[in-house]
DSSP file (Angstrom, degrees, kcal/mol; ACC not computed):
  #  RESIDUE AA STRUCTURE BP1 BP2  ACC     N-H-->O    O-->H-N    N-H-->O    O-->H-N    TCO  KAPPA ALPHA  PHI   PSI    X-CA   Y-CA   Z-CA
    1    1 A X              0   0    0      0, 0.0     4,-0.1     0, 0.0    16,-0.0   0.000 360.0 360.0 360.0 165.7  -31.2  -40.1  -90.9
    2    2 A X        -     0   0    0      2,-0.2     3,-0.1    15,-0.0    15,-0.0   0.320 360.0-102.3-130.2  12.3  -31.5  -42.9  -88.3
    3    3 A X  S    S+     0   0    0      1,-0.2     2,-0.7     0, 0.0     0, 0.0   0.775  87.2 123.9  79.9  19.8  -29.8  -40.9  -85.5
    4    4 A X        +     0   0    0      2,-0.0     2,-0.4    13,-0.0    -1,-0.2  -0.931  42.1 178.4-128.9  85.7  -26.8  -42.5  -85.9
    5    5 A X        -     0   0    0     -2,-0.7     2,-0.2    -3,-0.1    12,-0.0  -0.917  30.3-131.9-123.1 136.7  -23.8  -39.7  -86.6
    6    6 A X        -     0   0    0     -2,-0.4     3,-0.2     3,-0.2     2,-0.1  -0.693  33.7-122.5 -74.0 138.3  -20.0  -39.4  -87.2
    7    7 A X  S    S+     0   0    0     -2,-0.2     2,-0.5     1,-0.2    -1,-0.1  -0.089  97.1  18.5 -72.3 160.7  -18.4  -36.8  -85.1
    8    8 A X  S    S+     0   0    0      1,-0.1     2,-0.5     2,-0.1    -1,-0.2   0.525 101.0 111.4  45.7  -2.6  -16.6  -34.2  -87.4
    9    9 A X        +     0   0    0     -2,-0.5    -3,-0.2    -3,-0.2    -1,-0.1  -0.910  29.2 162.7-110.3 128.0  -18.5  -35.2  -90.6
   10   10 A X        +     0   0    0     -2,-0.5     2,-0.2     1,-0.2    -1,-0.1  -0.116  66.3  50.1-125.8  52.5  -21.0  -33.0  -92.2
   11   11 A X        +     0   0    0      2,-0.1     2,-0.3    93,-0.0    -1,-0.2  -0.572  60.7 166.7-124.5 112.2  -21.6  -34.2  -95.7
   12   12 A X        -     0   0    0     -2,-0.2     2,-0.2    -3,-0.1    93,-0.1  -0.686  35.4-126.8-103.7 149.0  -22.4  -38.4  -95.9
   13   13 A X     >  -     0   0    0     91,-0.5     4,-2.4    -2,-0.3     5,-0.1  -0.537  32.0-102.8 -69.1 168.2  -23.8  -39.6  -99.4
   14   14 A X  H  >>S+     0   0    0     -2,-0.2     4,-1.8     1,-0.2     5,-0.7   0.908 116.2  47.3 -51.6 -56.3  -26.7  -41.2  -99.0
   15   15 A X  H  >5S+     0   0    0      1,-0.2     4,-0.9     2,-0.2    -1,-0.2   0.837 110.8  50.7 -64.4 -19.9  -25.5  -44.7  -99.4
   16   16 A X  H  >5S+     0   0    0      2,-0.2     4,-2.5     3,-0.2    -1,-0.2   0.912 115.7  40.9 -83.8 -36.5  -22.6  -44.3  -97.2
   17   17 A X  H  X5S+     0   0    0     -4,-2.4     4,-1.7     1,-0.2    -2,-0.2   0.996 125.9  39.1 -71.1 -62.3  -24.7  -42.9  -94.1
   18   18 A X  H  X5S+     0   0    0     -4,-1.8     4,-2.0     2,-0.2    -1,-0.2   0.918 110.7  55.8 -44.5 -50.8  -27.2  -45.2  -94.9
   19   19 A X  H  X<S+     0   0    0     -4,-0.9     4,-4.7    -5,-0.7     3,-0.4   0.899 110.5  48.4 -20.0 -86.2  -25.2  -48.1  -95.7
   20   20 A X  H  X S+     0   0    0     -4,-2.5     4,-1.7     2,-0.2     5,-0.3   0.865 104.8  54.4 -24.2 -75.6  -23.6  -47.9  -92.6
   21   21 A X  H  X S+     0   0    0     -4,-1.7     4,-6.7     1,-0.2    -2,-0.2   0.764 107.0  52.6 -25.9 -54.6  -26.5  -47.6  -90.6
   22   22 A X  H  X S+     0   0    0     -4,-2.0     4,-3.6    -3,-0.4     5,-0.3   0.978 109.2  55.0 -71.3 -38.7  -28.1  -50.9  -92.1
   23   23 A X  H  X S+     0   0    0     -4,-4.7     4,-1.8     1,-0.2     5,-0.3   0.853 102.0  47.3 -79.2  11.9  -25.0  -52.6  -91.2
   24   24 A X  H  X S+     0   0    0     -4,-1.7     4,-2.3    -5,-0.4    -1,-0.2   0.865 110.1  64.7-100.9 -34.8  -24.8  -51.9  -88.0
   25   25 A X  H  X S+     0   0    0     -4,-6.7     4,-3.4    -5,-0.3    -2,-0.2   0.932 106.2  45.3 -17.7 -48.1  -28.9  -53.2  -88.1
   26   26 A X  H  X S+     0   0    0     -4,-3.6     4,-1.6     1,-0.2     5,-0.2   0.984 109.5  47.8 -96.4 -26.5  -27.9  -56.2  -88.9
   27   27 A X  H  X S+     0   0    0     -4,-1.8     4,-1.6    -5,-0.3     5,-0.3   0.990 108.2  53.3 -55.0 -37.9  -25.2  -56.9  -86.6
   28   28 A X  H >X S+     0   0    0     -4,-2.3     4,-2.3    -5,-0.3     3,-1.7   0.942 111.2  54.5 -64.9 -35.8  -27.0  -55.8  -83.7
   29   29 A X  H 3X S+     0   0    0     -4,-3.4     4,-3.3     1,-0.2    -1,-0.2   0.859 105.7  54.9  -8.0 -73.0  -29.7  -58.4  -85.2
   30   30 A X  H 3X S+     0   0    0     -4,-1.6     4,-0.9     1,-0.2    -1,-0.2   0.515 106.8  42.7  19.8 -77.3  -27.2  -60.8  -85.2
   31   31 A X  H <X S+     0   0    0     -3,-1.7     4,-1.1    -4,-1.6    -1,-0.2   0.808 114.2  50.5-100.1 -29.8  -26.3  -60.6  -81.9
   32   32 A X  H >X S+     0   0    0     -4,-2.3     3,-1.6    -5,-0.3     4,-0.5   0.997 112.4  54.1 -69.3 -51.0  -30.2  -60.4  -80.6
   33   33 A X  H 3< S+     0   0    0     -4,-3.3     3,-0.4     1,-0.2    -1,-0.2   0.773 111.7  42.2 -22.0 -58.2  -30.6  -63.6  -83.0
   34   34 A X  H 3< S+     0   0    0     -4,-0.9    -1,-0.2     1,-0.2    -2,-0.2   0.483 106.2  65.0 -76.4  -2.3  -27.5  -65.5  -81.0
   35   35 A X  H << S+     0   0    0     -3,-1.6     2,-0.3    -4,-1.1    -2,-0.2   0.389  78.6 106.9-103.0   3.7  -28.8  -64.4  -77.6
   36   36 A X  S >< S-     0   0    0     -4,-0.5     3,-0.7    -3,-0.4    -3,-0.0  -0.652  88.0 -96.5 -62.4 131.2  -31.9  -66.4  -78.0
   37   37 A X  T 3  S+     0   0    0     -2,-0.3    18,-0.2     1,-0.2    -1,-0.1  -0.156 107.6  17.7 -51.2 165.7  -32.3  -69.5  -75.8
   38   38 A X  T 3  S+     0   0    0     15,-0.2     2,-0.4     1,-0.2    -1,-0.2   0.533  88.4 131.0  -7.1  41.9  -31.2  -72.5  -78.2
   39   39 A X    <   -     0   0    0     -3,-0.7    -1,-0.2    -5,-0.1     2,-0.2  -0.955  48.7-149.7-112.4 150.4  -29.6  -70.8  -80.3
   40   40 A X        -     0   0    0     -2,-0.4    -4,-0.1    -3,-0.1    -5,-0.0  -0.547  21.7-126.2-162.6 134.1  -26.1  -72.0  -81.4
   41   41 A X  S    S+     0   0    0     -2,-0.2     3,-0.2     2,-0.0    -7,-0.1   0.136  74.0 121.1 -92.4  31.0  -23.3  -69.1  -82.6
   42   42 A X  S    S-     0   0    0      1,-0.2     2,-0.3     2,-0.0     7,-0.0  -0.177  84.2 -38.6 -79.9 179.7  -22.8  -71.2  -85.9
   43   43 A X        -     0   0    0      1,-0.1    -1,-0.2     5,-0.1     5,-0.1  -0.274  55.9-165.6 -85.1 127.4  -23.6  -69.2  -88.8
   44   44 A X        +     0   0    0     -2,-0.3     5,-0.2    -3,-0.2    -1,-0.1   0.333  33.9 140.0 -92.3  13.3  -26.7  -66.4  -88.8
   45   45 A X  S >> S-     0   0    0      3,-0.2     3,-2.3     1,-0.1     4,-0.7  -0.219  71.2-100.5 -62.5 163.4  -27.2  -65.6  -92.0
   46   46 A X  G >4 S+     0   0    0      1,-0.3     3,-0.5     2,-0.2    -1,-0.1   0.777 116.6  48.2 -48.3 -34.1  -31.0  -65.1  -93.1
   47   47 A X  G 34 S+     0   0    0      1,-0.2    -1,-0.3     3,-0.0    -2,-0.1   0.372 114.1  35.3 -94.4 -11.1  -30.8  -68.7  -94.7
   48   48 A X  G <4 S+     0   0    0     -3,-2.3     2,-0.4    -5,-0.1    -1,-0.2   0.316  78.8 115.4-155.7  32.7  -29.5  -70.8  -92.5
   49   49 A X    <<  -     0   0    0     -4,-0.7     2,-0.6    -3,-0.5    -5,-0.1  -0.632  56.9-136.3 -49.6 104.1  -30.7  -69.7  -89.1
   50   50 A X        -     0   0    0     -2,-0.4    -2,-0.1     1,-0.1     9,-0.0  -0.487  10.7-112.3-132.0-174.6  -32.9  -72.3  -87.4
   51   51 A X  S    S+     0   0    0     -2,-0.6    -1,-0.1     1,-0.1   -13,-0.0   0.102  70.5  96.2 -71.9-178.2  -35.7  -73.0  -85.7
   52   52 A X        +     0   0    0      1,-0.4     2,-0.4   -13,-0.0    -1,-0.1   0.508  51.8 130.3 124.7   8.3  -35.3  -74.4  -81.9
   53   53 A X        -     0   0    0      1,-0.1     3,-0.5   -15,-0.1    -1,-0.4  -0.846  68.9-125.3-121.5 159.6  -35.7  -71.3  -79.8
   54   54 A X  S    S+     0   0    0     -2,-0.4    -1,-0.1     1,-0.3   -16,-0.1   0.057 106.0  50.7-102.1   3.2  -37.8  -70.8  -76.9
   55   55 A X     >  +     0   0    0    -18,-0.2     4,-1.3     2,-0.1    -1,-0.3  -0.326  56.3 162.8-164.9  75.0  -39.0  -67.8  -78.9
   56   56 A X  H  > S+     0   0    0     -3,-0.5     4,-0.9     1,-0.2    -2,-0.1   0.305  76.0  59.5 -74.1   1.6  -40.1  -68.0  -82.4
   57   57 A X  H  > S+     0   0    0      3,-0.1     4,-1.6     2,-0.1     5,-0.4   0.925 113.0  46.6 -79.5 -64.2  -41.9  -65.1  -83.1
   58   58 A X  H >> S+     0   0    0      2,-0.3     4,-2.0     1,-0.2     3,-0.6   0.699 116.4  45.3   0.8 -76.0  -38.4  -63.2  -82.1
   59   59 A X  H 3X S+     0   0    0     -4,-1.3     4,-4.8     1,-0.3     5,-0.3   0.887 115.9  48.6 -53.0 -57.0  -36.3  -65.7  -84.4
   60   60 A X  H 3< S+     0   0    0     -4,-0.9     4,-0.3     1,-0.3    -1,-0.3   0.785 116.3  38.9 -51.3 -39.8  -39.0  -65.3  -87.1
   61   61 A X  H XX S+     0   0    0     -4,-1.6     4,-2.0    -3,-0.6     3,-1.3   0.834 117.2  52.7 -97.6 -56.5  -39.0  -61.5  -87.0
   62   62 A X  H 3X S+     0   0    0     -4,-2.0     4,-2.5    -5,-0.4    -2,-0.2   0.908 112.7  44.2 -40.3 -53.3  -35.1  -61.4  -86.5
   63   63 A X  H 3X S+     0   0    0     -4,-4.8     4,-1.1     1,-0.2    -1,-0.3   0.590 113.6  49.8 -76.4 -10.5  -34.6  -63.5  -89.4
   64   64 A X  H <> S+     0   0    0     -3,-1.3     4,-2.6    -4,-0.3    -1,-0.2   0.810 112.3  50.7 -99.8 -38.2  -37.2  -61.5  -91.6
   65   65 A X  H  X S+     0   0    0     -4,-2.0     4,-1.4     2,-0.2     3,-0.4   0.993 104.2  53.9 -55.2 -68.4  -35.5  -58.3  -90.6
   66   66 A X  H  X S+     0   0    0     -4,-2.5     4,-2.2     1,-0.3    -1,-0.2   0.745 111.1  47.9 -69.8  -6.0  -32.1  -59.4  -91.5
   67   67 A X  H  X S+     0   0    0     -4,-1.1     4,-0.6     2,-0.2    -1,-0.3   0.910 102.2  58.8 -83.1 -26.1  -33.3  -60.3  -95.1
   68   68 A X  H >< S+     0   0    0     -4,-2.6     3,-1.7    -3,-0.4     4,-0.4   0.963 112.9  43.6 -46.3 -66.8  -35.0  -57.3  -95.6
   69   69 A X  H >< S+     0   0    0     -4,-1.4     3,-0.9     1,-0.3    -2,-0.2   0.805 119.6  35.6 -49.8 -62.3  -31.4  -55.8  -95.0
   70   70 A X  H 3< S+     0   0    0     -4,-2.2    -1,-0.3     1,-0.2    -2,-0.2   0.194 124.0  48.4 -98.3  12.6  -28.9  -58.2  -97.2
   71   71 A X  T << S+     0   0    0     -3,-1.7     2,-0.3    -4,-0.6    -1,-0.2   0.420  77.2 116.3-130.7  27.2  -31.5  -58.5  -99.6
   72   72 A X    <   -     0   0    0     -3,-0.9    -3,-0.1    -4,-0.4    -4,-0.0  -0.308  45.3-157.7 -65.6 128.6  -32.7  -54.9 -100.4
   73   73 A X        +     0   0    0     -2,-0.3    -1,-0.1     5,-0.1     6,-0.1   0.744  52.6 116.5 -51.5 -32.4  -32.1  -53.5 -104.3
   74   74 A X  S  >>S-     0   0    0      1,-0.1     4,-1.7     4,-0.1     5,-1.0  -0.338  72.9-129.5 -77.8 148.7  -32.2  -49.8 -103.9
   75   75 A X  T  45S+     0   0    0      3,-0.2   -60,-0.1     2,-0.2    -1,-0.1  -0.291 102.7  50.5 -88.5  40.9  -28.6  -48.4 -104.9
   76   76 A X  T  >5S+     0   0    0     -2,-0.5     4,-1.5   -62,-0.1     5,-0.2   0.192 126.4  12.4 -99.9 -75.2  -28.8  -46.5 -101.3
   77   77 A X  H  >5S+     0   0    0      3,-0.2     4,-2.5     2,-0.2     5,-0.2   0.888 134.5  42.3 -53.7 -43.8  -29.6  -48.7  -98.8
   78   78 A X  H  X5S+     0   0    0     -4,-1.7     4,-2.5     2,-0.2    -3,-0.2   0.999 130.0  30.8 -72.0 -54.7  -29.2  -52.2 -100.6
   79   79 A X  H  ><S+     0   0    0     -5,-1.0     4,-0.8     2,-0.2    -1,-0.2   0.764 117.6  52.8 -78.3 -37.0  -25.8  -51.0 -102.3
   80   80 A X  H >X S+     0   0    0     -4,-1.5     4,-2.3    -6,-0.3     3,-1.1   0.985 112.6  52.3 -76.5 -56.9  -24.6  -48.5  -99.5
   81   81 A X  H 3X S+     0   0    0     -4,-2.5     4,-3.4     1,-0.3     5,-0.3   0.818 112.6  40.2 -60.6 -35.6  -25.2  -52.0  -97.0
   82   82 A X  H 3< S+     0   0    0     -4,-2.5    -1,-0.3    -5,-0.2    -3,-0.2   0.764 116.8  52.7 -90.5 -14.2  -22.9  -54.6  -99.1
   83   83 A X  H <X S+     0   0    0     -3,-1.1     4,-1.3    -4,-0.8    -2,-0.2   0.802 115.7  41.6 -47.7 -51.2  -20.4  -51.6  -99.6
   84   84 A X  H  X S+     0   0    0     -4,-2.3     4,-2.4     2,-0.2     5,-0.2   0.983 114.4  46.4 -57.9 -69.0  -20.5  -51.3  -95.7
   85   85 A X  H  < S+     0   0    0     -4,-3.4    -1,-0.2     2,-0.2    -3,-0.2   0.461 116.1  52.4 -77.4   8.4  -20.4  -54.9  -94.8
   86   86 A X  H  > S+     0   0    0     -5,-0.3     4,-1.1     2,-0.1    -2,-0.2   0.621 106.8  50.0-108.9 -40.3  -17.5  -55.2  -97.3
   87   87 A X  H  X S+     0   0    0     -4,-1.3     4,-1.2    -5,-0.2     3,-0.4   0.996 113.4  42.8 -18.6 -94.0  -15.8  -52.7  -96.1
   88   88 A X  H  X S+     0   0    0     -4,-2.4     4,-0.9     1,-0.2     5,-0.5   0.574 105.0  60.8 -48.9 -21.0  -15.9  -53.9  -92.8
   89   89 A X  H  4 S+     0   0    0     -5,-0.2    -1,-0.2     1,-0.2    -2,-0.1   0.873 114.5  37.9 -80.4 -30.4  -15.3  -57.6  -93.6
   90   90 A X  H  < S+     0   0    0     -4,-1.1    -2,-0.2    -3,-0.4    -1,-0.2   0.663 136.3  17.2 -98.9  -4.9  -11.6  -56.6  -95.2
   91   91 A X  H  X S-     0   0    0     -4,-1.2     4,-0.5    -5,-0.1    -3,-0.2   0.592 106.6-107.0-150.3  21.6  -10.7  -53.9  -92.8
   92   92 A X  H  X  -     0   0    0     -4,-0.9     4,-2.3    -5,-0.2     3,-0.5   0.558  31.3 -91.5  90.7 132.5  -13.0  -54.2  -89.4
   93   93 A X  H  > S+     0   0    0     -5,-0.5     4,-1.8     2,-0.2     5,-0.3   0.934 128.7  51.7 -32.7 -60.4  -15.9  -51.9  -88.0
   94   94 A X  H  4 S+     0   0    0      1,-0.2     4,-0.4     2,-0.2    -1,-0.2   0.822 111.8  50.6 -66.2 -33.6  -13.3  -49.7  -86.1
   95   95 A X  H >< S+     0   0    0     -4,-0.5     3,-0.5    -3,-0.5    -1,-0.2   0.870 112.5  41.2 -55.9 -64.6  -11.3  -49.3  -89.4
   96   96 A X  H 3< S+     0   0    0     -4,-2.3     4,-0.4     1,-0.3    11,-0.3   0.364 111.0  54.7 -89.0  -0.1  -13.9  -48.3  -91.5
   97   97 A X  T 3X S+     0   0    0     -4,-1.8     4,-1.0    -5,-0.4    -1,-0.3   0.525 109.4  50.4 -84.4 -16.5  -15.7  -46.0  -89.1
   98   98 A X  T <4 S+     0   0    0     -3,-0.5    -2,-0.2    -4,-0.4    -3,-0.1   0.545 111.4  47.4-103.6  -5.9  -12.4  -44.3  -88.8
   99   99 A X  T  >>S+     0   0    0     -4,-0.2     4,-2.9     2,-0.2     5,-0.7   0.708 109.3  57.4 -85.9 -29.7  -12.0  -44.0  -92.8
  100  100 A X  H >>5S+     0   0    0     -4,-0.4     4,-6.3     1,-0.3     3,-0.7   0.992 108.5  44.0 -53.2 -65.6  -15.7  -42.7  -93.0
  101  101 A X  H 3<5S+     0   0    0     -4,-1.0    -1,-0.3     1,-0.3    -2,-0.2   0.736 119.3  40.8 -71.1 -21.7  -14.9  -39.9  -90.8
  102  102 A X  H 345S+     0   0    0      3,-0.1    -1,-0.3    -3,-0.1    -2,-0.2   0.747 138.0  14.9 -73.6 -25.0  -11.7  -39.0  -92.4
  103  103 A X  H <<5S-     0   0    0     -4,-2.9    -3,-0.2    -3,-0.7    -2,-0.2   0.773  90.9-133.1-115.3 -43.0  -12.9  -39.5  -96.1
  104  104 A X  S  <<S+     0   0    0     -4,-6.3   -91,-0.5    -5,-0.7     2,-0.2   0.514  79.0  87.7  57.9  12.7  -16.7  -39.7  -95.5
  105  105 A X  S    S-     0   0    0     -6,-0.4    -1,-0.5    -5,-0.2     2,-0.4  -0.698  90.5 -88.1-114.6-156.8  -16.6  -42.6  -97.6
  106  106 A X        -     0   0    0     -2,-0.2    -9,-0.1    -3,-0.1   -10,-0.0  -0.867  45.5-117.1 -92.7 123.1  -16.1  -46.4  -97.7
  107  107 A X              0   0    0     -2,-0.4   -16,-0.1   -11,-0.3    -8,-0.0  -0.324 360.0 360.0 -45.4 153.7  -12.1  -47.8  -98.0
  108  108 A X              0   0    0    -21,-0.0    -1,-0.2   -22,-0.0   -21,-0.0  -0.073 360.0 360.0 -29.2 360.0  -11.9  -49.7 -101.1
């Protein structure tokens, strides 16, 4: 558990509680990723982040992080995270934290 809990749910699966968790990892990445000096809000995925910042051990470490995250395998974390951040991409973070805690899974 990462410390990270829905109010009024007391049974997650694994994948969803994790799942969740890593994507809210990687946004808050993300956002430490675009809040670096010359860095540019163009697009942050692991692959096409780039150098230029006034702090490249950060960048490096940021960027190392969020591939650990979008490119893990295990069918709880890796599978619970592209569940999450698909999820979220078709029906918003506030949306799919508010199906979690009614369903205690991910919408469709």
């Amino acid at each position: 558990m990462h410390g990270f809990e829905l109010k009024d749910i007391e049974l997650l699966s694994q994948d969803v509680e994790e799942g969740i968790c890593q994507v809210l990892a990687d946004k808050w990445l993300e956002s430490q990723i675009l809040s670096l000096p010359g860095c540019n809000a163009a697009s942050t995925s692991s692959s096409s982040i780039t150098e230029g910042s006034k702090s490249p051990l950060e960048r490096k470490l940021g960027v190392f992080f969020k591939h650990q995250i979008e490119s893990d395998t295990s069918p709880v974390c890796g599978d619970g995270y592209r569940a999450g951040k698909q999820a979220i991409l078709k029906y918003s973070l506030t949306n799919t934290l508010e199906h979690i805690r009614l369903t205690a899974y991910f919408p469709c």
